[in-house]
Legacy VTK file of the C-alpha trace (Angstrom):
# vtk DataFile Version 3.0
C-alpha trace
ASCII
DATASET POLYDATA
POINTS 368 float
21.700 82.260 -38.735
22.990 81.233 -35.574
26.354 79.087 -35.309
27.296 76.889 -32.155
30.845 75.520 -32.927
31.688 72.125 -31.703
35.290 72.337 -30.836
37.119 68.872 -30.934
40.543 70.137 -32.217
41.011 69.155 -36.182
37.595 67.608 -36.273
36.051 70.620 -35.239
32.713 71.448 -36.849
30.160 74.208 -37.102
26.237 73.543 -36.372
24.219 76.426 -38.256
20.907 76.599 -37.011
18.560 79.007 -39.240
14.717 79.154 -40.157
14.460 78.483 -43.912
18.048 76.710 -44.272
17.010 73.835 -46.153
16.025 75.785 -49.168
19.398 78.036 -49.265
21.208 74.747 -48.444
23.383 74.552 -51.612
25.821 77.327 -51.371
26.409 76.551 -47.677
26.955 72.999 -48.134
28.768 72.537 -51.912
32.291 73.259 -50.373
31.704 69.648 -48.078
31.179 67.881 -51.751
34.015 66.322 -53.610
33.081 67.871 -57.416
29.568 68.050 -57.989
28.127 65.413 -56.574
26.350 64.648 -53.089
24.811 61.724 -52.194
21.860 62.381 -50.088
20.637 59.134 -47.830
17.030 59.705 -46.317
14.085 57.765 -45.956
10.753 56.759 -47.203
9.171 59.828 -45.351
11.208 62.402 -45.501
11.480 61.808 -49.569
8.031 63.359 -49.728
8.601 66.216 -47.934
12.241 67.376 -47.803
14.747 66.096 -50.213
12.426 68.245 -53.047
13.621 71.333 -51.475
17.126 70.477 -50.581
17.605 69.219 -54.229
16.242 71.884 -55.335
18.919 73.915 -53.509
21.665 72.021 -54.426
20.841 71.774 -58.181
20.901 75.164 -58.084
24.213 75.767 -56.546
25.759 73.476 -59.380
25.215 70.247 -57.674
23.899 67.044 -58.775
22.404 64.458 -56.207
22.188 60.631 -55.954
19.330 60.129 -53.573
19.004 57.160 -51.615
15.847 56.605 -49.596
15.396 53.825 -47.214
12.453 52.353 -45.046
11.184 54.847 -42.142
11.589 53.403 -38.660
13.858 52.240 -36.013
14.104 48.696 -37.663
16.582 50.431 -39.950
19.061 50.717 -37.647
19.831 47.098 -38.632
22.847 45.098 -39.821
20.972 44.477 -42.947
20.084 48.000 -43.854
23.627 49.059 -42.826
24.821 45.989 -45.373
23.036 47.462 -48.421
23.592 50.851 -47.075
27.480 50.525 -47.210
27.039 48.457 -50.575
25.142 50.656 -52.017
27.881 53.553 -51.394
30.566 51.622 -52.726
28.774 50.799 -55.889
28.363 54.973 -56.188
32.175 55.166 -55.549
32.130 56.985 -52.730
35.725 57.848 -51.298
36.954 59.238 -48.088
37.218 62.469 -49.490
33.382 62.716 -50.065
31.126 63.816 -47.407
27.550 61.858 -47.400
24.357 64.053 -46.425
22.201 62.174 -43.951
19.115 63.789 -43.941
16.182 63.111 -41.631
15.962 62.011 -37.925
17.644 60.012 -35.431
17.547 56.528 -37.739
18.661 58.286 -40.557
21.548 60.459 -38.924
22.653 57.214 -36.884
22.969 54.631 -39.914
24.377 56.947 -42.307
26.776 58.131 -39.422
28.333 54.695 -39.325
27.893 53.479 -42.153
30.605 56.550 -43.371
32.716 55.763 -40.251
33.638 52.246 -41.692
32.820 52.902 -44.923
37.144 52.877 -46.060
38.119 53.581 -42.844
36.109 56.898 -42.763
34.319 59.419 -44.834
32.901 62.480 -44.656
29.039 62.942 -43.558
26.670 66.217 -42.979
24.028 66.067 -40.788
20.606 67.363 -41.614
18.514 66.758 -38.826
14.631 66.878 -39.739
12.684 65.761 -36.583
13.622 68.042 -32.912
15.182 65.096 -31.356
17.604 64.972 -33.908
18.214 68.706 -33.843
18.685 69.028 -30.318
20.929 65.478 -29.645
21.482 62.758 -32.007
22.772 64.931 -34.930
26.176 66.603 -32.978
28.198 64.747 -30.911
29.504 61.614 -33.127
27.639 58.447 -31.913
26.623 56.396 -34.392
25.086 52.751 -33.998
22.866 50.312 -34.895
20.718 47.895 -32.680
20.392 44.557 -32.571
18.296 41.945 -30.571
20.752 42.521 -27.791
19.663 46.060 -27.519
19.990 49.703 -28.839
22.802 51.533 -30.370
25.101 48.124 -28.855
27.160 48.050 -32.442
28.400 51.450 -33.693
31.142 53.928 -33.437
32.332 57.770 -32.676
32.103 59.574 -36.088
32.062 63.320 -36.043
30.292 64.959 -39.274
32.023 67.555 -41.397
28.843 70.121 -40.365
25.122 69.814 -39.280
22.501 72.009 -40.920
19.536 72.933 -38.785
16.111 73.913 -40.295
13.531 74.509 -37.582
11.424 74.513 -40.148
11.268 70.932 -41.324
9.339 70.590 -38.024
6.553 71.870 -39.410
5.781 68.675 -41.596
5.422 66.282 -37.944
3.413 65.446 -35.751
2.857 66.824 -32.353
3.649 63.344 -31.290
7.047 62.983 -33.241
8.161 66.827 -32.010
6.469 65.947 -28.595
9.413 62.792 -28.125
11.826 65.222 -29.237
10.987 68.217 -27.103
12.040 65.131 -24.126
15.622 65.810 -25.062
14.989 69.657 -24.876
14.035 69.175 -20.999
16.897 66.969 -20.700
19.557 69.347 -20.897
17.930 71.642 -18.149
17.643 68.986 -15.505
21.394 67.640 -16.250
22.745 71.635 -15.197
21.028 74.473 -16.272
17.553 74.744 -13.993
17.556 78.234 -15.432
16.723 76.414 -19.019
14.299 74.078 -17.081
12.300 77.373 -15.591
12.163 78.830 -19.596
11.147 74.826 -20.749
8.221 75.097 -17.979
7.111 78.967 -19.423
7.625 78.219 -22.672
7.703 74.643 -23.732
4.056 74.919 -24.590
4.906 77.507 -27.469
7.655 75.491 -28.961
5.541 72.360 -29.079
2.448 74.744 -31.069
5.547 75.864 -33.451
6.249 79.191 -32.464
9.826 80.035 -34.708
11.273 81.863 -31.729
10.630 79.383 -28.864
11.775 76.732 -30.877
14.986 78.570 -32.287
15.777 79.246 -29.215
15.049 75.412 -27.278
17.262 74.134 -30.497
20.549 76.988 -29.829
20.487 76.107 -26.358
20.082 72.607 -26.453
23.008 72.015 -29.093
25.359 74.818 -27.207
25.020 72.839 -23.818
26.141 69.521 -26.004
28.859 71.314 -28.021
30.368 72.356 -24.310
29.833 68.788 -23.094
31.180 66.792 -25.781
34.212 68.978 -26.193
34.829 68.012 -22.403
34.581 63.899 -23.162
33.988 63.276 -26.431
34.490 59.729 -26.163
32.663 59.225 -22.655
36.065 58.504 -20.801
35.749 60.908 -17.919
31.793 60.725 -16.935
31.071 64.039 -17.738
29.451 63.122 -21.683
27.467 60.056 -19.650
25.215 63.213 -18.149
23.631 63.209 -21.353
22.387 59.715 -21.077
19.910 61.424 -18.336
16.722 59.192 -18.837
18.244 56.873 -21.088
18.927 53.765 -19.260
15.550 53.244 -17.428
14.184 54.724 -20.966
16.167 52.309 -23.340
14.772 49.216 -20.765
11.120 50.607 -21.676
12.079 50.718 -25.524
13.536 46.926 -25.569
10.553 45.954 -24.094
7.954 47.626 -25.912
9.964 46.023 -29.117
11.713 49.384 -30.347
9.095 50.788 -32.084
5.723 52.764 -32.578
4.745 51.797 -29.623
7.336 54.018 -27.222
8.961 56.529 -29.461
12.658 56.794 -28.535
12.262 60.171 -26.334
9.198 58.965 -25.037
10.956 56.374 -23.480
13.706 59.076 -22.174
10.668 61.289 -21.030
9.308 58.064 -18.654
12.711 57.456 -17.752
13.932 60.894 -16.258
10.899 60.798 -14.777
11.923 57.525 -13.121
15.006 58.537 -12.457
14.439 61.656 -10.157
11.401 59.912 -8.893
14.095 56.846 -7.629
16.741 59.639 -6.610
13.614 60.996 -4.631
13.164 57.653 -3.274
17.008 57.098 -2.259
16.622 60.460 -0.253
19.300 62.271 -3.005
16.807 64.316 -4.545
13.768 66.245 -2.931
10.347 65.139 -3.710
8.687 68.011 -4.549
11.732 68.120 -7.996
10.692 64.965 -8.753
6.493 65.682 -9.022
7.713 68.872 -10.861
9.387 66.812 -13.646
6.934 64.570 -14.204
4.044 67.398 -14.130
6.486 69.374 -16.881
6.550 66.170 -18.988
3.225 64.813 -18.526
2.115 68.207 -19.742
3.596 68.137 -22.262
1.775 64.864 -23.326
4.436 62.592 -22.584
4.628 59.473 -20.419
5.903 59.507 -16.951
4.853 56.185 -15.808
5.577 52.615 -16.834
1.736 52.396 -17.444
1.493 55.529 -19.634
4.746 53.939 -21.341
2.817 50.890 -21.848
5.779 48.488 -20.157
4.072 46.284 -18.375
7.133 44.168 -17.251
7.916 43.056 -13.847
11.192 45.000 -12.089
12.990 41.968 -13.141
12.335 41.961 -16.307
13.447 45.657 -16.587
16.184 45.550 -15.407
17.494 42.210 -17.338
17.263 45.062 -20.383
19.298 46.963 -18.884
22.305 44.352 -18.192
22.642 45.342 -21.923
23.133 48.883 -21.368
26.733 50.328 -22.706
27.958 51.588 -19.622
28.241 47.997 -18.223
32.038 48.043 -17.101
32.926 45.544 -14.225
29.293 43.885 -13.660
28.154 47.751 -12.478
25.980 49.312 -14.096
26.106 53.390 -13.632
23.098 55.319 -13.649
22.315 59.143 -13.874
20.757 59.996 -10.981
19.855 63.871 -9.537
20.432 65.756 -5.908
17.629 68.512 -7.512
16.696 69.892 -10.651
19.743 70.871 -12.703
21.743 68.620 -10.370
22.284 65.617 -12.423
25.529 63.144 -12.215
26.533 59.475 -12.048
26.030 57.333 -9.728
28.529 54.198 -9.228
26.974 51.954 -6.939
23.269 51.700 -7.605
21.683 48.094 -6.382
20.122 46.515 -9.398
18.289 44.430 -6.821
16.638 47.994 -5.551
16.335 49.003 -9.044
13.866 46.312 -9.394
12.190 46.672 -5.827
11.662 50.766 -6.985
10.083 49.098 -10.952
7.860 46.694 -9.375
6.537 49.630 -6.763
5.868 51.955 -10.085
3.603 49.050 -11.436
1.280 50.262 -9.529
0.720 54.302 -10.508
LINES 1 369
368 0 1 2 3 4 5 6 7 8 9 10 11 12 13 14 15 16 17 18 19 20 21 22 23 24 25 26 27 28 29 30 31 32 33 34 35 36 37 38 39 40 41 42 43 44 45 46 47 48 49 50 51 52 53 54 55 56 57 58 59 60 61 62 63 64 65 66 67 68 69 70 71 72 73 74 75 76 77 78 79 80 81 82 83 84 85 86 87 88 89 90 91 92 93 94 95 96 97 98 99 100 101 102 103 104 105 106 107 108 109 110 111 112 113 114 115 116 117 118 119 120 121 122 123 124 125 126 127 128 129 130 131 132 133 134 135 136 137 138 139 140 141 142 143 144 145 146 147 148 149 150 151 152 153 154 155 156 157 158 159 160 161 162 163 164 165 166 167 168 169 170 171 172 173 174 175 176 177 178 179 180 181 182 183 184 185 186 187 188 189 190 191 192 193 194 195 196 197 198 199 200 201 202 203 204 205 206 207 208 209 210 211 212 213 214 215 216 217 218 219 220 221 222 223 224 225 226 227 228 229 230 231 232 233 234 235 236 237 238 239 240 241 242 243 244 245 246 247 248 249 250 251 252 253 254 255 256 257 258 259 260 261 262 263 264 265 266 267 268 269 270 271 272 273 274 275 276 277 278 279 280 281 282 283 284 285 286 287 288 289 290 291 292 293 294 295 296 297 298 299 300 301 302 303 304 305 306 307 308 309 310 311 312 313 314 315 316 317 318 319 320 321 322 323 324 325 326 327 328 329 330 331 332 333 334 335 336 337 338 339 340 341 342 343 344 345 346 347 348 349 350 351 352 353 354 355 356 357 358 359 360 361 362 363 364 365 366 367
């Protein structure tokens, strides 16, 4: 088993990463249970392949489990799952004490996430991350959200879980596609600092998207030890440093709000398009050289991911783009910041982008 520890002072916690996990769950995970109860939110997929095995676990560690299994897909993230979600807990008699399991992907980890960090004042929750982009981003770090017709993630909160539990293995149930938008965040954290980790993506990537056990063990230690280091540095996003990791994300949540937040852009499909877009404008400003940029989107694009607002299927005018955006989080003083990149592994913020360029640059890229 290999442990990355996320240190954040007394809510410190300890991500185990470890092929097989899920079954041996129970004796790791009992001691975050107040008595001998967990409840265990998932959803409608996961039911069918997961939960069997990690009830099976717990059972036999002593625990008994109240499952709770919701629709699959973003529209979860919603204020009326959250509302039955947060009812439904109450009705269980959850108390701060308790720690929730969340266990499945991004939706899953996000709702439960803050659903526990409001749910009286705060309770426990461990993450059990089932898809890769969950594994590698979404399950450590604390942000929890829902959307809403504004945008993505606008309503949620910081929320730490007690522990996350990593089983490689659960990818083996997914399709390329769903560990393909994943493997996006993977690539991320090599272009933000480490080019070294964007040289082993480019030789290896390939293997962890066939399921090899190593190559993805490895992409998954990596990935969560270079977000342990970074959130311990801004946990809240106050200093700029933790806003590295939203490489891709504003161009790619503008691509996701218009392609409706679903099926039709997977979440880190739309981060894939959008670091491609952003070293491609970086390239375009002069900040980054051109020949980083085409090896970005050649990485990504083969690995069968979209690079261009075609291939994203956002067929949206620059103006229309970047009216998403407007909603993005960062927003603070009518300026927008945006993660742009001087070279591979040469990633920070940028201040005083023109939107107005922004859109010049998105109307251009209609055309590749």
């Amino acid at each position: 088993m290999t442990v990355v520890a996320v240190s954040l002072g007394d809510r410190s916690y300890e991500v185990a990463i470890e092929a097989g996990a899920l079954a041996q769950a129970g004796e790791r995970l009992k001691g975050y249970a107040r008595g001998s109860r967990f409840v265990v939110v998932t959803d409608e997929n996961v039911a069918g392949t997961q939960l069997p095995k990690l009830a099976a676990s717990l059972e036999a560690a002593g625990m008994t489990i109240e499952p709770i299994v919701l629709p699959a897909g973003e529209s979860t993230k919603s204020w009326d799952q959250l509302s039955a979600l947060c009812d439904r807990l109450l009705r269980l008699g959850i108390e701060r004490s308790d720690s929730v399991i969340a266990l499945g992907g991004g939706v899953i980890g996000d709702l439960v996430g803050f659903a526990c960090s409001i749910l009286k004042r705060g309770c426990g929750f461990v993450q059990v991350p089932t898809t890769l982009l969950a594994q590698v981003d979404s399950s450590v770090g604390g942000k929890t959200a829902i959307n809403t017709a504004a945008g993505k993630n606008l309503i949620g909160a910081f929320h730490q879980p007690s522990h996350v539990l990593i089983d490689p293995d659960t990818l083996d149930t997914l399709p390329r596609r769903e560990v393909g938008a994943g493997y996006a965040e993977v690539v991320k954290y090599g272009l933000i600092d480490d080019p070294d980790f964007f040289d082993w993506c480019e030789a290896n990537g390939e293997k962890l998207l066939a399921g090899d056990p190593q190559a993805r063990t490895r992409a998954i230690a990596t990935s969560i030890a270079a977000k342990a280091r970074i959130v311990a540095a801004d946990e809240r996003e106050t200093t700029g440093v933790r806003a590295l990791l939203n490489l891709g994300h504003t161009f790619g949540h503008a691509l996701e709000a218009e392609t409706g937040f679903g099926s039709r852009l997977l979440h880190g499909e739309g981060v894939a398009c959008g670091m491609a877009l952003a070293f491609r404008y970086s390239a375009r400003l002069r900040l980054c050289p051109a020949g980083d940029a085409e090896r970005v989107s050649a990485h990504l694009k083969a690995a069968g991911l979209p690079v261009t607002l075609a291939e994203a299927g956002a067929d949206a005018s620059g103006e229309t783009l970047v009216s998403h955006m407007l909603h993005d989080k960062k927003m603070a003083g009518g300026k927008l910041p945006f993660l742009l990149a001087r070279g591979i592994g040469k990633t920070f913020l940028a201040k005083d982008v023109d939107l107005a360029d922004v859109a010049r640059f998105l109307d251009e890229e209609r055309s590749l």
